[in-house]
Structures are given as C-alpha cells and as structure tokens.
Residue, then its C-alpha position, 0 to 999 in steps of 0.5 A: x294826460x290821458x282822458x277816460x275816453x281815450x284811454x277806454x277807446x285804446x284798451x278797446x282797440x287793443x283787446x281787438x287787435x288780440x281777437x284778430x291775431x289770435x284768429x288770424x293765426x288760426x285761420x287757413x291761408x298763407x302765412x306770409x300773407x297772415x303775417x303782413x296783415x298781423x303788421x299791419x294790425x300792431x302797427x296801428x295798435x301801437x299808435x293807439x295804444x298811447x293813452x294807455x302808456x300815459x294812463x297805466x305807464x307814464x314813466x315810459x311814455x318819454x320813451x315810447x313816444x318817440x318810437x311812434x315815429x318809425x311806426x307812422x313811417x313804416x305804416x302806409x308801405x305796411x298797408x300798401x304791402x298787404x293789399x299788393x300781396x293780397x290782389x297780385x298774382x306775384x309772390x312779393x318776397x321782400x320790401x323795395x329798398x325805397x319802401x324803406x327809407x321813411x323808416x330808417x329815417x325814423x328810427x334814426x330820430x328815434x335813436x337820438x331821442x334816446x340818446x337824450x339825457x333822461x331830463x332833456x326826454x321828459x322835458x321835450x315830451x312831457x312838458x312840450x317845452x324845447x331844451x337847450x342845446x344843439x341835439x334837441x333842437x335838430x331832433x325837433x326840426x328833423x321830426x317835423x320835417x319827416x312829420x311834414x313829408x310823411x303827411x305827403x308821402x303816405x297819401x301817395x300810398x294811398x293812391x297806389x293803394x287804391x289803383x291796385x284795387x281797381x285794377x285786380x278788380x277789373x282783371x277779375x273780369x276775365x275771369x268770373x261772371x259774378x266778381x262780388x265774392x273776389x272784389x275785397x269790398x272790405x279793403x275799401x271800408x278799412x282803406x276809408x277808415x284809414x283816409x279818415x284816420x290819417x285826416x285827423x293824424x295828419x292835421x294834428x300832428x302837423x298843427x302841434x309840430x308848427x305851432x298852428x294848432x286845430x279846432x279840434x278837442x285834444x282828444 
C-alpha cells in the first residue's frame, strides 16, 4: 500500500505537471517542440502517479502496472528527443527506428500481462507471488531482463544527452559574446534530477526483480 507521503508527493507532482501543460500549451514557440516536451512531462507523471492508482483505485493498479513498463522504456529516447530538438538546428520529424525497439518490446509484455486471467494479474502484482503456468513465468523473465537492459541503456542516453548539450554550447561560441542566455543551464538541473531519479528507479527496480533488495524504505 501506498504511504500517506507517497501518495501526497504524487498528487503534487500531478497538479504540476497540469500547471506546466497547461502553460506550455499557452506559451509562444513550436508546437512540436511544446509537445515533446509535453511527453516528456506525462511520461514522468504517469510513473509517478502509481501510489495514486493504489491509494484511490487499486482495482486497476493490476492493470495499470504493467503499462509502466513501456512507459520507463519510452522515457530516456523521450528526453534524448526533446533536448535534441531543442539545441539542433535540423528539424527531427520523426523518431529512429532504433529509438523504438525498447518500446515495442514493452508494450508487447505489457500486451501478455493483460492477456493474463484476471487472478493470475492480481496475484503477480498485488500479492508479489509467481503463478503457475508457462505465460507467468516467461512475462517475469522477460520483464526483468528488458528491466536489466533498460537500466544500461537509458544511461547511454544520458551520455548522449549530455554531449549534445556541450557541443550546442560550444557551437554558441560562434556566435554570441555572452552565451549565458542561450546555454539551457536549466536542462542540466532537470537532467541531474532525472541521473538521481534513475539511481534510485534503477536500484530498486533491479533489487526487487532479482530478489537482492535494497537498504532502502519502500518508499
């Protein structure tokens, strides 16, 4: 179950993330550019909002919860997107066909997990417990091991992240005497919130689906 922190500290970051569309939508600028960012946003409040789905509807968390995993997938090339449209001087139309594998792969697990009879589902994410059968076990394997390859994966995305970020600002060089306007300083505050947030998410995702657990509270 949810704590009462937990579940205050989601509510929070929803009611932000609904001030930040809401002013990202009224802002002046790019559309597509407003509306990578806008992905990226409910990608993160939709992770976050978990303890509010078990506190207020924990008939759907058996459902909801698997659909995390193509969200946590589809996160890093999210981010990676936004900031490579906001500091590249090409137009990026559309996603690479590689940025899209992790995803597909998800929602395919995903796809089995609903697939599951309804007492199989509840047990596996409610109870923690294994049922019998070939189809529960496979779906547990595979979600550990994309679990595994997206904790690798995702800080390749960071690196990248982050070296698109220097180089634009070493490009902006060129072009003005004072660079402190143009340098998006913020993206590096939200990119080492996100390096601590996907510490801690990665830690604990990979401690609960090895069974090696973490000196840390559950929440």
């Amino acid at each position: 179950m949810a704590s009462t922190l937990t579940t205050a500290i989601s509510a929070l970051i929803l009611g932000i993330f609904l001030m930040g569309a809401v002013s990202t939508l009224r802002a002046t600028g790019s559309k597509p550019l407003k509306l990578k960012l806008l992905l990226v946003l409910a990608l993160l409040t939709a992770l976050s909002s978990i303890p509010l789905i078990v506190a207020f509807l924990p008939e759907a968390y058996p459902i909801y919860m698997p659909l995390m995993l193509p969200v946590l997938m589809a996160l890093p090339a999210a981010v990676l997107y936004y900031i490579e449209s906001r500091v590249s001087s090409v137009t990026l139309n559309r996603l690479s066909v590689l940025h899209c594998i992790m995803p597909i792969m998800g929602t395919c697990i995903t796809l089995g997990y609903w697939f599951l009879p309804t007492r199989d589902r509840s047990t596996m994410f409610i109870l923690g417990e294994l049922p019998p059968g070939f189809a529960p076990s496979f779906l547990a394997i595979a979600t550990i091991t994309l679990i595994l390859v997206w904790s690798v994966v995702s800080f390749v995305y960071l690196v990248f992240a982050m070296r698109h970020l220097q180089a634009y600002r070493e490009n902006l060089k060129n072009y003005f005497s004072n660079t402190e306007s143009y340098s998006m300083r913020w993206v590096e505050g939200v990119m080492v919130g996100l390096v601590v947030l996907w510490g801690l998410t990665a830690g604990s995702l990979v401690a609960d689906n090895t069974g090696l657990g973490l000196i840390l509270s559950g929440d």
